[in-house]
N, C-alpha and C positions, 0 to 999 in steps of 0.2 A: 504494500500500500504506500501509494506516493504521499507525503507530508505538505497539508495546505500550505501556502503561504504565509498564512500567519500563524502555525506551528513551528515555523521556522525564526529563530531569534535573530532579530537584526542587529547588524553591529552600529555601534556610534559612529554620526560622519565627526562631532564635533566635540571634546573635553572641553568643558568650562571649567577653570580653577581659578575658586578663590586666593589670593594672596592676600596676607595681616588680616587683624580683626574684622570681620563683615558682617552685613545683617542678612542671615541666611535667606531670609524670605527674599530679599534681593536676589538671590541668585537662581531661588526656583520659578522666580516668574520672568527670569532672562531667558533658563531654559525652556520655560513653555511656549514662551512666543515665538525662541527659536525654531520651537516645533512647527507651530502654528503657522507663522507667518512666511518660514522661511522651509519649513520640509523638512529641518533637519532633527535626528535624532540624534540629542543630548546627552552624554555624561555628565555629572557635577562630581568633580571629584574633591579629594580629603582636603580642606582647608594647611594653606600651607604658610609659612610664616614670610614677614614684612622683605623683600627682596633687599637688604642692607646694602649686598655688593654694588647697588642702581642710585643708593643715594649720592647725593648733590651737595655737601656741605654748602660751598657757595650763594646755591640754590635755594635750598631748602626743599629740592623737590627729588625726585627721582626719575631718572634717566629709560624713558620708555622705550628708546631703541634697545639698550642694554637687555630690559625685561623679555621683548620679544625673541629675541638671538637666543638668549637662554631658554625660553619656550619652546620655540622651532628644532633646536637642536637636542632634543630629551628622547628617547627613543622608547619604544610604545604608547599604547593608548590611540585613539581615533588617529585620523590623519590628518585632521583644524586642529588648533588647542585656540583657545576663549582664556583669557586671564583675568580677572576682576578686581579693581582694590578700592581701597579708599583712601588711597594716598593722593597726593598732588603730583601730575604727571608734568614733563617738560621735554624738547626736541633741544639740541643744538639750538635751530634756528625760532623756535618757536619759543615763549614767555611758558605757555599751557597748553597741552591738548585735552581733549575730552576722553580721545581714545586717536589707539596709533593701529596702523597694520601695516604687516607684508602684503604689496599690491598682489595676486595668485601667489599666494609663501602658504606658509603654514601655522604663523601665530601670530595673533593681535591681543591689543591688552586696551582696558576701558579704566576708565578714572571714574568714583562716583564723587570724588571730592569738588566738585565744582558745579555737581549736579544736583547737589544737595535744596530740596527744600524745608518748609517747615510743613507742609502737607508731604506723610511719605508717599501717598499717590503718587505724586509729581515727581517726585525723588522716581521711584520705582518706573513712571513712563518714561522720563527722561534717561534713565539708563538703558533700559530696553531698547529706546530708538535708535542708543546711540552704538549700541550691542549687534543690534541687526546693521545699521548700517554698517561698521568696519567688518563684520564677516561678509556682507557684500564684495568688499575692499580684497578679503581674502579669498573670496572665490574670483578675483579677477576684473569686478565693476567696475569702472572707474565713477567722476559723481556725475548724476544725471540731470539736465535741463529741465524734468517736468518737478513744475512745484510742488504738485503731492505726493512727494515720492522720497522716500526714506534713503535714499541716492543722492539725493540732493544736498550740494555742503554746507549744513547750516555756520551761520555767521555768529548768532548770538542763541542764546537761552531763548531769547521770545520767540527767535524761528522758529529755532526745536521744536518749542512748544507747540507752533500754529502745526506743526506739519503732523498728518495723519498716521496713525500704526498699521502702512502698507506701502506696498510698493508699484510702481508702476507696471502698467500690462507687459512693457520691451525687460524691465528689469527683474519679472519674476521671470519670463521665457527665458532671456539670458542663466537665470540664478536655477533652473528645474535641468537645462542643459549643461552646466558646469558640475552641477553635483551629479547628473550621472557621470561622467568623465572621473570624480574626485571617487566615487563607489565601486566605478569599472578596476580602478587604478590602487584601490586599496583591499581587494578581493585574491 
């Protein structure tokens, strides 16, 4: 007897790990919309401590290229890795980002330190949005021209805000044909 499809256990396209202290519920409703919005099946893996080697004395922030390179280069687990903190992230060239990725790489990382509201709704949308879009980034997206579209570079907190929890019609057809290639490619 051949085995339904859904007796069959899928594997994870994407690891989400927390780094430093978090609020867990942040991280299961990053992975659900991952699910949701983006197709992809989530791991959330074991809370891992504050990336020290990425701080910034200078700064005071941490060094989110460093964080990714260290992500991407880990071996097992899915074939994305999602890293999430709450620290304050920084570029070289950048003061802050919200979140950094490898354009088609294999790790991005989100900051919720700048996302923060006093509604954690807001907190919690604002991270989400900003979650799908850099795993956008990592399946290869670059940002998209249509306004309602999670693709598109927000500028400020208020954009974020205005813009919808979805993606556009070219950017999920894009995002349903890159993960089968990421599935083909991890089997």
């Amino acid at each position: 007897m051949t085995p339904k499809s859904a007796d069959v256990p899928q594997q994870a396209i994407i690891d989400l790990i927390p780094l430093g202290p978090l609020d867990h519920l942040a991280t299961s409703i990053v992975a659900a919309n991952l699910q949701v919005v983006m197709g992809l099946l989530t791991d959330i893996r074991e809370d891992r401590p504050q990336p020290e080697y990425a701080y910034l004395d200078g700064r005071r922030q941490y060094d989110a290229a460093r964080i990714i390179d260290a992500l991407a280069t880990e071996d097992g687990g899915a074939p994305l890795r999602l890293g999430l903190t709450g620290q304050d992230l920084c570029t070289p060239v950048l003061t802050f980002v919200y979140g950094e990725s490898q354009l088609g790489g294999r790790a991005a990382l989100v900051s919720m330190y700048r996302l923060t509201d006093s509604d954690p709704e807001v907190t919690y949308l604002r991270t989400t949005k900003v979650c799908i879009h850099e795993v956008g980034h990592l399946l290869g997206l670059s940002h998209c021209w249509e306004t309602a579209c999670l693709m598109r570079f927000p500028r400020d907190l208020e954009q974020l805000d205005g813009m919808p929890l979805r993606l556009c019609s070219t950017c999920q057809y894009e995002i349903a044909r890159r993960l089968k290639i990421v599935a083909q490619n991890s089997v």
